[in-house]
C-alpha positions in Angstrom: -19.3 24.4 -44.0 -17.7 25.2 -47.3 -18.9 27.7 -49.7 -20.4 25.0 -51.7 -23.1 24.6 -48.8 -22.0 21.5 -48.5 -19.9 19.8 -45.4 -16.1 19.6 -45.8 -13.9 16.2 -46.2 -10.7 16.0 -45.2 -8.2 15.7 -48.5 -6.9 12.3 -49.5 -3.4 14.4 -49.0 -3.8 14.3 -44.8 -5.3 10.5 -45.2 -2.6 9.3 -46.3 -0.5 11.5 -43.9 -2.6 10.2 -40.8 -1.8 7.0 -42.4 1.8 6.8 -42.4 2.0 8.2 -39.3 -0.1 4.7 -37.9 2.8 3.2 -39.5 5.4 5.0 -38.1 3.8 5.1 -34.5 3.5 1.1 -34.9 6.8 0.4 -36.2 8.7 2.6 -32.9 6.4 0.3 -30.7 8.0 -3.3 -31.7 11.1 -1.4 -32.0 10.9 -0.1 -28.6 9.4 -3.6 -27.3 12.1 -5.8 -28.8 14.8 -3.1 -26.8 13.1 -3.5 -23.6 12.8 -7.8 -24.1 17.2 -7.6 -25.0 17.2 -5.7 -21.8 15.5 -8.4 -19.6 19.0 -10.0 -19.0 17.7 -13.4 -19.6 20.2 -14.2 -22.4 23.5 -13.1 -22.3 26.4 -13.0 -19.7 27.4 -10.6 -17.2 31.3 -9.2 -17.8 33.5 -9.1 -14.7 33.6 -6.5 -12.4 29.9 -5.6 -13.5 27.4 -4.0 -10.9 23.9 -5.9 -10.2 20.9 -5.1 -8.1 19.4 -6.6 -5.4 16.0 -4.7 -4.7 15.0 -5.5 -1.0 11.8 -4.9 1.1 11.7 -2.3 3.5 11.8 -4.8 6.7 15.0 -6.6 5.5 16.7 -3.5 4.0 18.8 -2.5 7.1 20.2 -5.4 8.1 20.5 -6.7 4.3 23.1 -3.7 3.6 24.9 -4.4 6.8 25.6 -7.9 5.4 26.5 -6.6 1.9 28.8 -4.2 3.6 31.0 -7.1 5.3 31.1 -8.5 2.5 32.1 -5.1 0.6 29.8 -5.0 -1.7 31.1 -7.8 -3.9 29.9 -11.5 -5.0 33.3 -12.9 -6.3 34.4 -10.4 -8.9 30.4 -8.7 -9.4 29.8 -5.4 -7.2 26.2 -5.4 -5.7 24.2 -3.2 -4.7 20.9 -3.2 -2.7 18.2 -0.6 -3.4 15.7 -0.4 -0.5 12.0 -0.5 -1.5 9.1 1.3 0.3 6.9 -0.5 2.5 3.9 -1.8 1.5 2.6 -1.9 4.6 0.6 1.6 5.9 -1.2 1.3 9.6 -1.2 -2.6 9.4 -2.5 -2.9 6.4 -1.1 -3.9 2.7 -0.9 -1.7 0.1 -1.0 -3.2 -3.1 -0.3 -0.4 -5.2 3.3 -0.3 -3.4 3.6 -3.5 -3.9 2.8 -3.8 -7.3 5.3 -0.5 -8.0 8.1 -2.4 -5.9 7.9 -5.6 -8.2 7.5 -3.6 -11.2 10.8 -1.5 -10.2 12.4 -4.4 -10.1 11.4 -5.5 -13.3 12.5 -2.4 -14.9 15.8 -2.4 -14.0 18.1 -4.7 -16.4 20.6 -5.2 -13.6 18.2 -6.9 -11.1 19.5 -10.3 -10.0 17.1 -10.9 -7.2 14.4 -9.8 -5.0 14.5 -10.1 -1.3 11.2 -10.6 0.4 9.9 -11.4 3.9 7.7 -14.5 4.0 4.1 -13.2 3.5 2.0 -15.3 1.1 -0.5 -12.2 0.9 2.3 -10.5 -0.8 3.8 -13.2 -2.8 0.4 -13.6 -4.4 0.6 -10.0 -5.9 4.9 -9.5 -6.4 5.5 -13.4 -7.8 3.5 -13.3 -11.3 5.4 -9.9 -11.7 9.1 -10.9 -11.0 8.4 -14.4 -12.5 7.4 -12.6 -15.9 10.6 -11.0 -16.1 12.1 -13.7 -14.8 13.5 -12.0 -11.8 13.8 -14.8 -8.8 13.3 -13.8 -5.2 14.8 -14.7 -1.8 12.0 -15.2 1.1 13.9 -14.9 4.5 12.9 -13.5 7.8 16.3 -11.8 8.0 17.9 -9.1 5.5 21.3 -10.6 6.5 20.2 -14.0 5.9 18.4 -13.2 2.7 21.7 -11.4 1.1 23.9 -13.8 2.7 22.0 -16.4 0.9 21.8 -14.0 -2.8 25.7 -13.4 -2.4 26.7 -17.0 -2.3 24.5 -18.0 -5.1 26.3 -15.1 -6.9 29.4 -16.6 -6.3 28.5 -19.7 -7.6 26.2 -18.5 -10.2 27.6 -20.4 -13.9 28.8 -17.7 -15.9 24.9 -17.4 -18.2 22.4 -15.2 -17.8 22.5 -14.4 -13.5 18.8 -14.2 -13.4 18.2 -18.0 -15.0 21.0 -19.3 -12.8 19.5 -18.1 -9.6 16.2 -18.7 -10.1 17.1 -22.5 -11.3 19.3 -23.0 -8.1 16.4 -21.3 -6.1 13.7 -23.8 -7.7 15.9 -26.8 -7.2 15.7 -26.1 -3.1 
């Protein structure tokens, strides 16, 4: 209450404050979303001797990083690496909160090339809308050393573009 018995407004001073501060807070949002689509490695090249990603499913992840080491750790002149995800699966069943967070880690990371995967169309329903909006393609194989045996030699023979749109063009043509 003010002394004028009457209830208080705020002043037109902190309107237009709370105002520009809208402005501000909007602006930093495209900003920050136009960074994040650069980032999405669908438009420009990868230099030589650059490092990418392979995010694997916990099944294929052992024997996946035994095949990347015999081949140490290199696609032609690219270094890879594999990151192992958790498993999505907890006392036979599917979690799809891990597997949501697995794609979605995937996404995030600007040097992810592929995804390797076990063949499970449960999963693939829930992982393949996510990796296909950031255009991330994915490699279903019962084996981890088939699955990066098969990303390495794409790799290799990947056109020197964007990675991600190579593979996932070679992987849609088979």
């Amino acid at each position: 209450m003010s002394v004028l018995r009457g209830a208080t407004r705020p002043s037109s001073v902190l309107r237009k404050a709370n105002a520009a501060v809208g402005w501000r807070t909007a602006a930093a949002t495209v900003a920050c979303m136009l960074v994040v689509a650069a980032g999405c490695g669908s438009s420009t090249g990868v230099s030589e001797d650059a490092t990418v990603t392979a995010y694997v499913e916990a099944p294929l992840c052992a024997a996946a990083k035994q095949e990347l080491v015999r081949h140490d750790g290199h696609a032609g002149d690219l270094r890879v690496r594999a990151v192992c995800l958790p498993n999505p699966r907890e006392a036979k069943k599917l979690s799809l909160a891990t597997l949501g967070a697995n794609a979605r880690q995937a996404t995030e990371d600007s040097t992810t090339v592929a995804y390797l995967e076990a063949p499970d169309s449960r999963s693939a329903r829930f992982t393949h809308p996510i990796l296909e909006t950031a255009e991330v393609p994915w490699i279903s194989e019962d084996s981890g050393a088939a699955a990066m045996t098969r990303l390495l030699k794409l790799l290799e023979s990947a056109d020197s573009g964007s990675l991600r749109e190579s593979l996932g063009k070679t992987l849609n043509e088979t």
